[in-house]
C-alpha positions in Angstrom: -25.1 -31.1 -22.2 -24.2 -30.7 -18.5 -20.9 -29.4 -20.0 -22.8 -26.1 -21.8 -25.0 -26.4 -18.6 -21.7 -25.7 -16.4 -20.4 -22.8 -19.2 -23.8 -21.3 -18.4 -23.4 -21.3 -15.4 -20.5 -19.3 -14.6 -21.1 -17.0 -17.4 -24.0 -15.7 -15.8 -22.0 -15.2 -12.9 -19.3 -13.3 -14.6 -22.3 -11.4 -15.8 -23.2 -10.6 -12.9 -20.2 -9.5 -10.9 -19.4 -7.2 -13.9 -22.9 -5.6 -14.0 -23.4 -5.2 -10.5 -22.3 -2.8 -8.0 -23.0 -3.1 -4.6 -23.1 -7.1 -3.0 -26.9 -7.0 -2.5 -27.2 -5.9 -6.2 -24.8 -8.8 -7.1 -26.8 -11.5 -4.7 -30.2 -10.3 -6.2 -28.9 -11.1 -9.7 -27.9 -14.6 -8.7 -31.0 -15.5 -7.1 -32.7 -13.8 -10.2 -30.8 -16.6 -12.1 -31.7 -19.6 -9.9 -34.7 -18.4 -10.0 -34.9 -18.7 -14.0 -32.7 -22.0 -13.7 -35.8 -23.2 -11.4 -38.4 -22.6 -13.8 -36.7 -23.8 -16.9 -36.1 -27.5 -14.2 -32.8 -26.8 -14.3 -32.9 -28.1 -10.8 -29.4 -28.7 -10.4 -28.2 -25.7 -11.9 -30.2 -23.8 -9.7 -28.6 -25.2 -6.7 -25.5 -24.2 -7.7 -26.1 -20.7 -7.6 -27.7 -20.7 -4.7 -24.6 -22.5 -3.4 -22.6 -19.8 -4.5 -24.9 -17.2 -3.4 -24.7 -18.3 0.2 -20.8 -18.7 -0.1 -20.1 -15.4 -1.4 -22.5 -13.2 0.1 -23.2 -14.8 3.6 -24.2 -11.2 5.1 -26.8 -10.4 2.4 -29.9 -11.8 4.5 -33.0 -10.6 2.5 -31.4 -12.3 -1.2 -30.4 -15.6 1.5 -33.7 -16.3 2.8 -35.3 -15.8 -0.5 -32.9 -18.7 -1.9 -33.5 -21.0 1.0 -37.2 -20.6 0.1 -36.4 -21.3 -3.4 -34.5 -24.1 -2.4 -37.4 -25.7 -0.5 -39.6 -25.1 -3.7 -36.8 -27.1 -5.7 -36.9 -29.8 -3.4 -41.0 -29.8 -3.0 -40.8 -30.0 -6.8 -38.7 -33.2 -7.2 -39.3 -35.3 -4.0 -43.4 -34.8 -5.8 -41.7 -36.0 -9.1 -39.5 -39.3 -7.4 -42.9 -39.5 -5.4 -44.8 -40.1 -8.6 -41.9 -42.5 -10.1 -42.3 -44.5 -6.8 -45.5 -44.9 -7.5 -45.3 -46.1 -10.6 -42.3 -48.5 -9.6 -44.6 -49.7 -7.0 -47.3 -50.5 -9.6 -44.6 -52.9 -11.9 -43.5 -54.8 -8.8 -46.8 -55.6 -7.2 -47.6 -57.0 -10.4 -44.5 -58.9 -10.7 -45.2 -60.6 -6.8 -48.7 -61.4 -7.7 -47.3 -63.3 -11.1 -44.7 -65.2 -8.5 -46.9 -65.3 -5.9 -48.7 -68.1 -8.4 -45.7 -70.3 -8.0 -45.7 -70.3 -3.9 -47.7 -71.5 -0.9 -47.8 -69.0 1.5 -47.6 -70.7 5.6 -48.4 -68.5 8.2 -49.2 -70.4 11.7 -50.7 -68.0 14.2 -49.9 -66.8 16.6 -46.4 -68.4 16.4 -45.9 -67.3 13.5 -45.4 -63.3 13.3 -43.8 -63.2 9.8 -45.4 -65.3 6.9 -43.3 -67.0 4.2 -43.7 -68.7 1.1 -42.7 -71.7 -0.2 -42.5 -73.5 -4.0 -45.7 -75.6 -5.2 -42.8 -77.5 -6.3 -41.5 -78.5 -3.3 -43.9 -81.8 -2.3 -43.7 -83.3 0.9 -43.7 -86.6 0.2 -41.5 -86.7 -2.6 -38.7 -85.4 -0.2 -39.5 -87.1 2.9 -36.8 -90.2 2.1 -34.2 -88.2 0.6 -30.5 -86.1 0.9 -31.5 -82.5 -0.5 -31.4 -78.5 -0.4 -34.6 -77.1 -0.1 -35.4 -73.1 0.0 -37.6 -70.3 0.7 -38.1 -66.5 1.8 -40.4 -64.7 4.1 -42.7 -61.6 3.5 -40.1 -59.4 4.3 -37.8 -60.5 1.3 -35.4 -62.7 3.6 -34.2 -66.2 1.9 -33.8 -68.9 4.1 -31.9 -72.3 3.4 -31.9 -75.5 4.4 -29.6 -78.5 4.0 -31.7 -82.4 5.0 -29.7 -85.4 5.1 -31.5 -88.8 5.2 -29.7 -92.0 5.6 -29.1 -95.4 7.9 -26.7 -93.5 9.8 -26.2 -90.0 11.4 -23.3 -88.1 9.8 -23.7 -84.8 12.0 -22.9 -82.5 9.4 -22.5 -79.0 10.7 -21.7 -76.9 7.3 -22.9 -77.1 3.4 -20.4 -76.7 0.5 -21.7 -76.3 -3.4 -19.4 -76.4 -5.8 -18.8 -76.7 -9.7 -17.1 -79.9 -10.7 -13.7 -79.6 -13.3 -13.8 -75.6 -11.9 -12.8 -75.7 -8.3 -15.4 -72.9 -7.5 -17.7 -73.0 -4.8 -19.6 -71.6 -2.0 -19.6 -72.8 1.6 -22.3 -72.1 4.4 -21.5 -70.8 7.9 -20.5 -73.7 10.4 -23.9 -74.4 12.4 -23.0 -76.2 15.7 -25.2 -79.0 16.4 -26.1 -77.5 19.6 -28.1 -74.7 17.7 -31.9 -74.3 17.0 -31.4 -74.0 13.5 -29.4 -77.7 13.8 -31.8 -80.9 14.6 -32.0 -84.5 13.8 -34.1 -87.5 14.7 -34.4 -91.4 13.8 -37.7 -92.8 13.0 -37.3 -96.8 11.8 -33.6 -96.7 12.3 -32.9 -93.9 9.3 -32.1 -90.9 10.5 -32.4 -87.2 9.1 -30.9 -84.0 9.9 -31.6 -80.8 8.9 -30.3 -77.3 9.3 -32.0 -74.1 8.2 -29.3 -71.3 7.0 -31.0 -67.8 7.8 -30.2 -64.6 8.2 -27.1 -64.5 5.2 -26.1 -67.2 6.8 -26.0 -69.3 3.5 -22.9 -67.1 3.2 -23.7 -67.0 -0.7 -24.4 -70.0 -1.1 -28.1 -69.5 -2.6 -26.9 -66.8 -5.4 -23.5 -69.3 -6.4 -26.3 -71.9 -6.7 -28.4 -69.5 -9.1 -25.7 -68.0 -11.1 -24.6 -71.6 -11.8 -28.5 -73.3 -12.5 -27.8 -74.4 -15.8 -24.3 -76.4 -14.9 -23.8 -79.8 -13.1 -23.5 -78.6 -9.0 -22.6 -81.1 -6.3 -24.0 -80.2 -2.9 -21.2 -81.7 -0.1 -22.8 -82.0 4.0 -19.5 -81.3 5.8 -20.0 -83.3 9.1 -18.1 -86.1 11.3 -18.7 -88.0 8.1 -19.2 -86.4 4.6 -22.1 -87.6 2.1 -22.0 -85.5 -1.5 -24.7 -85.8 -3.6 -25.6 -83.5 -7.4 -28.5 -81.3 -7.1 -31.0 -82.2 -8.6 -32.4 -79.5 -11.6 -36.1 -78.9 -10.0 -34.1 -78.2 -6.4 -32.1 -75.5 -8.8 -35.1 -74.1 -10.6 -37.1 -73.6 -6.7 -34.3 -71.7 -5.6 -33.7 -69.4 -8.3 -37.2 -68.7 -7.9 -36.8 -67.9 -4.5 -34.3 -65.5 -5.1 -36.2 -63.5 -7.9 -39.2 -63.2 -5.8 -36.9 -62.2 -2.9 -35.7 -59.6 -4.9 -39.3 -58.4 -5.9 -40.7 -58.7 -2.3 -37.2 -56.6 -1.0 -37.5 -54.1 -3.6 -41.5 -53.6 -2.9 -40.8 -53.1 1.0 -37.7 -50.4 -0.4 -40.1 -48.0 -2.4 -43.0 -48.2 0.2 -40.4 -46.6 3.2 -39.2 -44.2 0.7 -42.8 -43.2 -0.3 -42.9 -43.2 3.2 -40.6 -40.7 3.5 -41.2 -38.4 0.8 -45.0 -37.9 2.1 -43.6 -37.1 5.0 -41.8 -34.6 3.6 -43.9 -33.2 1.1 -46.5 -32.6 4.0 -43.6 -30.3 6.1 -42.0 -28.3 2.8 -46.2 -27.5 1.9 -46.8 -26.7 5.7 -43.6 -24.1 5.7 -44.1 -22.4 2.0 
């Protein structure tokens, strides 16, 4: 199709440079057929000859700044059209984050809090306050966080978090978090101690999608510290985080179309304002 499109093309422009005499006479013919490309939606065509129009007759003004209105009527008529398919984009994915919004809590402490995030109705406080695990979340904005808690008699300072798949030597290793950082902190309480450190900001280092892409396989999580401790994650630790990740997705992809919707009101306002 865009092969007979293309044969068009340049037919009508041989067409044209036979027919024609003088270079207005030729640039009026090709916007004549830009202009018939345009209302057939043969958007892209059209473009081309007015590409070639402006190359090849830069000094015909009148036929030039009849095509640079046509081509502002081109692009009036499509960014309306990918407006529309935003839209309806827009529609599917806030109806996907309402159906996983049914699976979160959502936290938001003012006012230290400026961005709200959700975590999994799975995840249950008291059920993890006496173990070694990976728990996981994301904020409004789409952004997965991480975190790696260690609970035992003694500290093992762990700095780092390796996953890996047993018999394959794969595996996906967390930035080094100093113990000196915020996102690094430990206490005792009744001589057991727990540490805990939050991997934001990518900072999982792919951790979170190896961990996803591998759900349904037999994963050891490994705290790399002064001392090491592995333990296997545990299937509902799996299943949380690969629902953080597809609501991540949704929530990223919802805050992507709204900035281009965004955008293409904004320019649908100036293109109507100068036609």
């Amino acid at each position: 199709m865009k092969r007979k499109v293309f044969y068009s093309i340049i037919t009508c422009m041989i067409i044209t440079i036979v027919s024609c005499n003088t270079d207005e006479q030729k640039a009026k013919a090709l916007l004549n057929q830009a202009n018939d490309f345009y209302e057939q939606q043969e958007w892209a065509s059209a473009r081309m000859i007015i590409d070639s129009l402006k190359a090849t007759y830069p000094k015909e003004l009148s036929s030039l700044q009849l095509a640079f209105r046509l081509s502002q009527k081109i692009e009036l008529t499509e960014s309306k059209r990918n407006l529309a398919f935003c839209d309806s984009i827009l529609a599917v994915l806030q109806q996907e984050s309402e159906k996983m919004k049914s699976k979160f809590n959502y936290e938001k402490v003012e006012p230290y809090d400026e961005i709200g995030k959700y975590t999994s109705k799975r995840w249950v406080f008291e059920r993890n306050i006496k173990r070694t695990y990976i728990r996981s979340g994301v904020n409004e904005n789409g952004e997965m966080y991480m975190a790696s808690v260690y609970h035992g008699a003694s500290p093992i300072h762990h700095t780092q978090l390796k996953v890996s798949l047993p018999g394959a030597g794969d595996y996906a290793i967390t930035e080094l978090i100093p113990s000196d950082n915020a996102l690094n902190y430990s206490f005792t309480d009744n001589g057991m101690t727990t540490e805990m450190i939050t991997y934001q900001n990518g900072r999982d280092n792919g951790v979170i999608h190896f961990i996803c892409d591998h759900a349904e396989k037999k994963l050891t999580a490994e705290f790399i510290g002064k001392k090491n401790t592995t333990i296997v994650i545990e299937s509902v630790d799996k299943e949380v985080m690969c629902d953080v990740k597809n609501f991540a997705t949704i929530l990223t992809e919802i805050i992507r179309v709204k900035k281009e919707m965004i955008r293409l009101n904004g320019r649908i306002a100036y293109l109507e304002a100068h036609l």
